[in-house]
C-alpha positions as CSV (number, residue, x, y, z in Angstrom):
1,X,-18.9,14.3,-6.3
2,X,-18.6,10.8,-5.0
3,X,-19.3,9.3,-1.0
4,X,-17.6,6.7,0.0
5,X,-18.4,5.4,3.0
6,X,-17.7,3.2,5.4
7,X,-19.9,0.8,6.9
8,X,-19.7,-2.2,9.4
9,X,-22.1,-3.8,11.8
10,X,-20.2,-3.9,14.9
11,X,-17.5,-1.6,16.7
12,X,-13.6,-1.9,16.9
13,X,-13.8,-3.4,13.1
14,X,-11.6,-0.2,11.7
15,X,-13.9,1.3,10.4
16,X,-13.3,4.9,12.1
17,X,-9.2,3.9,11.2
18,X,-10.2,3.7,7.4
19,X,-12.2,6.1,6.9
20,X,-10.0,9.1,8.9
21,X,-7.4,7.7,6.9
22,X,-8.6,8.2,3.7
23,X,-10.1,11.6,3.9
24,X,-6.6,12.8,5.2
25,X,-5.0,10.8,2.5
26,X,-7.2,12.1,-0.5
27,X,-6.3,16.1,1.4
28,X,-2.3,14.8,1.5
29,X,-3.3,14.0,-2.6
30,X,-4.9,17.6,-2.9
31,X,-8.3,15.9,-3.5
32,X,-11.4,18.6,-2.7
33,X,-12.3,16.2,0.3
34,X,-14.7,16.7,3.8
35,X,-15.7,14.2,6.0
36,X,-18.8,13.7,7.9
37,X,-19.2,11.3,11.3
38,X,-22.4,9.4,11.5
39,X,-20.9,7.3,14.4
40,X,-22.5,8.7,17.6
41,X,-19.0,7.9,19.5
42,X,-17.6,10.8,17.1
43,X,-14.3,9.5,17.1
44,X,-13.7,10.0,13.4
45,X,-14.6,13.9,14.1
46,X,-12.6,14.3,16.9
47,X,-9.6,12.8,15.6
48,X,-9.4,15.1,12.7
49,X,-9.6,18.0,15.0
50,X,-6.7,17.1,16.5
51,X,-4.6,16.9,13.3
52,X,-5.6,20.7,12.8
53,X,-5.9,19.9,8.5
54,X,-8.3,21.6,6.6
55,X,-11.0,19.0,6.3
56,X,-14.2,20.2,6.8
57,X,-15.9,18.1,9.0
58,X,-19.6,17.5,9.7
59,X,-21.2,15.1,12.2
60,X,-24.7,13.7,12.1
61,X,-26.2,10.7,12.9
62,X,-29.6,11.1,12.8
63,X,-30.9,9.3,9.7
64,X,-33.7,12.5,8.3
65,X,-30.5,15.2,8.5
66,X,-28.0,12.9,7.0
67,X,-30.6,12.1,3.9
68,X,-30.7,16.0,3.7
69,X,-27.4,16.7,3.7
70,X,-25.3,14.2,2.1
71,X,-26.6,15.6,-1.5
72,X,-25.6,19.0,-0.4
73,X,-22.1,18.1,0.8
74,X,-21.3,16.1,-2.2
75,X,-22.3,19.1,-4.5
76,X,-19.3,20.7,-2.9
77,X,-16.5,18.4,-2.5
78,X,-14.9,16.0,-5.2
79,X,-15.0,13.4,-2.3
80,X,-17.4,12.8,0.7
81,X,-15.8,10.1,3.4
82,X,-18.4,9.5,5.6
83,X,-17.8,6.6,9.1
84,X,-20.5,5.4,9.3
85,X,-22.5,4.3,12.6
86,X,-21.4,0.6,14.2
87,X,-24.9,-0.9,13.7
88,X,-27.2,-1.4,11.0
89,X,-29.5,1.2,11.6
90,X,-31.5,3.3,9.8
91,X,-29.0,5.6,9.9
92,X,-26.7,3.7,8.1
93,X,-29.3,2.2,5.5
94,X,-29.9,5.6,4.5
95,X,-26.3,6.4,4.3
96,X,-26.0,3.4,2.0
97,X,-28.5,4.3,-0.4
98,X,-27.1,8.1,-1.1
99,X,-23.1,6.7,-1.1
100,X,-21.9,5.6,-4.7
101,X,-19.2,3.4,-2.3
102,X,-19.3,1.3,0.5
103,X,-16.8,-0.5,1.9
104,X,-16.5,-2.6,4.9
105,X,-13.2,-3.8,7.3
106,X,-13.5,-7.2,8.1
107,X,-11.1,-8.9,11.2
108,X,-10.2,-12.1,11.0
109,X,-12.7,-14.1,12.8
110,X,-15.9,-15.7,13.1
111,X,-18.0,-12.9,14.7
112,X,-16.8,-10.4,12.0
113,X,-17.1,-12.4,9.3
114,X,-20.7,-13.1,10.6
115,X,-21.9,-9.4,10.5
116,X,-20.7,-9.1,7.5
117,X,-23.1,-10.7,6.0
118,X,-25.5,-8.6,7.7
119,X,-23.7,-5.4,6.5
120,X,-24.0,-7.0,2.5
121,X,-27.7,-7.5,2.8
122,X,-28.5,-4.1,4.1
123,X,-26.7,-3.1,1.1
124,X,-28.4,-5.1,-1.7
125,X,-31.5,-3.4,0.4
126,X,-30.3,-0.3,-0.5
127,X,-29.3,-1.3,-3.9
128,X,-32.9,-1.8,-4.4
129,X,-34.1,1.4,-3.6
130,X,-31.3,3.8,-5.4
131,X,-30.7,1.6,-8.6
132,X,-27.8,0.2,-7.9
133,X,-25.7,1.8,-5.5
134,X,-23.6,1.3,-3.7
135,X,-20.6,-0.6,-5.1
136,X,-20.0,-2.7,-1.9
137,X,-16.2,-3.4,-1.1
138,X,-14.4,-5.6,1.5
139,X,-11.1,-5.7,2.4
140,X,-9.2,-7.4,5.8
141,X,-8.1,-5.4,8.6
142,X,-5.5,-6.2,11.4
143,X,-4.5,-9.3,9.8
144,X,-1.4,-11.4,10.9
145,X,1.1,-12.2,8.5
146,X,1.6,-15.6,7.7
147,X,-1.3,-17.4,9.5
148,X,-3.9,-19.6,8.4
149,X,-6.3,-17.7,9.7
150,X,-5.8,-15.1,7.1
151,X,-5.7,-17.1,4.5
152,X,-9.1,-19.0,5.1
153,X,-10.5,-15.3,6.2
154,X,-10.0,-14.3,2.8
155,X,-10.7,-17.6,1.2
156,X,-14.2,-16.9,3.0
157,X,-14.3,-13.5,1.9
158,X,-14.2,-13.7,-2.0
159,X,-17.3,-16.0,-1.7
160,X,-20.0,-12.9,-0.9
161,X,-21.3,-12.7,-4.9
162,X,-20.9,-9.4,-6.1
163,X,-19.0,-8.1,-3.5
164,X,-15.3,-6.7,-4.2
165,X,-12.7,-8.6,-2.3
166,X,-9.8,-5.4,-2.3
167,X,-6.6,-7.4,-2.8
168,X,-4.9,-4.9,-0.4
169,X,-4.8,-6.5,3.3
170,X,-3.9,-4.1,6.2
171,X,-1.8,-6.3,8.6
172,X,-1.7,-5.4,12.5
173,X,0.7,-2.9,13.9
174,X,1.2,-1.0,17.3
175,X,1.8,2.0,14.9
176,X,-1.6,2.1,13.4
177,X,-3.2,1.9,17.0
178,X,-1.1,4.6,18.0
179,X,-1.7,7.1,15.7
180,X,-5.3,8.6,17.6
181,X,-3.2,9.1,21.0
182,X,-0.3,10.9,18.4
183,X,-2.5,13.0,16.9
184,X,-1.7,11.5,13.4
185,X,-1.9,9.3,10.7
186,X,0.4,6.6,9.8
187,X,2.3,9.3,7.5
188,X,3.1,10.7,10.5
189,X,3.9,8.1,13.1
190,X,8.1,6.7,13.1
191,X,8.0,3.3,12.0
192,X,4.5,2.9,10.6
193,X,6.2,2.9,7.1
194,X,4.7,-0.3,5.9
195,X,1.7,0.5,7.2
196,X,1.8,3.4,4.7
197,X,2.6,1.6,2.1
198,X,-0.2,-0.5,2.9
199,X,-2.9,2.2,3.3
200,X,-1.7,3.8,0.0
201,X,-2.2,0.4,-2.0
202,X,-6.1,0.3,-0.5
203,X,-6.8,3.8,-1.5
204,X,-5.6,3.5,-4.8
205,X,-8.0,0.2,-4.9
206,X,-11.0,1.9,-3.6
207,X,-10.3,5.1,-6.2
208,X,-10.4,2.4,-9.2
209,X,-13.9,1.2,-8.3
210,X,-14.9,4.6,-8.6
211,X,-14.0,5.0,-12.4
C-alpha cells in the first residue's frame, strides 16, 4: 500500500515518461500495481491503454475526488503510481500529502532547476500537514553524457536539504521519445537497451526509499 507519485511544476519535465514507466515496470515485476492520471492532458492514461496491460487505470484531477480516492485505491494495490498535474495546484498539494513518495524529474537547466524549488516547498507544505510525508526524491532526466552541464546540474541538485538526489541519471535518447508513438515502453522499443538498464537502476532506487 504505498503511492508514489510524481510531481513537477511545469510540463515536458518527464514526468508522464517516469511515472508510465514505472507502473508498467512494477506489472513486468508482478507487483499488485494501478495507476491513476491527475494530469488533465491524460497522457499517462492514454498511453497505457494503448499497451493493452492489465493496469488498472483511473484519472482524476480534481483535487476533492483525488483526496477521496487515493486511500481507497491504495487499500487495493501494493503500489499506487499516480502523474501528477504540471502545476502546483491544489490538486497536486493534495496528492502530496496522501503519497508516502514523491519524486520529481529535473532537466538540465535553469528554468527546471528553478521550479524545482517550487515543487520542494509545496512538499515541506505538505509535510506539515500529514506528519511527514512524502519522502521527496529528485533525479535528472534527458541528460547528456559527458557535459558540464550535467555535472553542475547535479552539483546544484544535491544542495536541496533533505531532499534525495537518486544517483541514477536518465540520459537522452530518440528511443525513449519514441516509445508513446510505438505503443511501448523502453522494454519494448529495438535499441533502447541502455535506456533499460537505466530505468531499471531508478526503480530499484525509488523502491529502497520505500523500505
Amino acid at each position: 500500500m504505498s503511492v508514489i507519485a510524481f510531481c513537477a511544476q511545469k510540463g515536458g519535465v518527464g514526468k508522464t515518461t517516469g511515472s508510465v514507466h514505472f507502473a508498467v515496470w512494477l506489472y513486468r515485476k508482478k507487483k499488485s500495481v494501478s495507476f491513476l492520471d491527475a494530469d488533465p492532458q491524460g497522457s499517462g492514461s492514454l498511453w497505457l491503454s494503448t499497451m493493452e496491460l492489465p493496469i488498472p487505470t483511473v484519472k482524476l484531477s480534481n483535487a476533492d475526488d483525488l483526496i477521496e480516492r487515493i486511500p481507497e485505491l491504495a487499500e487495493q494495490f501494493d503500489y499506487l503510481v499516480i502523474d501528477g498535474a504540471p502545476s502546483t495546484t491544489e490538486s497536486t498539494r493534495a496528492i502530496l500529502c496522501l503519497s508516502d513518495l514523491s519524486i520529481t524529474p529535473v532537466q538540465p537547466s535553469g528554468l527546471d532547476l528553478s521550479s524545482t524549488g517550487d515543487v520542494i516547498r509545496l512538499i515541506k507544505s505538505a509535510q506539515k500537514i500529514s506528519g511527514g510525508l512524502p519522502k521527496p526524491a529528485i533525479f535528472l532526466n534527458r541528460a547528456l553524457k559527458r557535459t558540464r552541464l550535467k555535472q553542475e546540474t547535479l552539483d546544484v541538485l544535491s544542495q536541496f536539504p533533505d531532499v534525495t538526489l537518486l544517483k541514477t541519471v536518465i540520459h537522452q535518447k530518440q528511443a525513449i521519445s519514441d516509445c508513446f508513438t510505438q505503443e511501448g515502453t523502453v522494454w519494448d522499443i529495438r535499441g533502447a537497451e541502455e535506456s533499460a538498464k537505466e530505468f531499471e537502476s531508478l526503480f530499484k532506487e525509488i523502491l529502497k526509499l520505500l523500505k
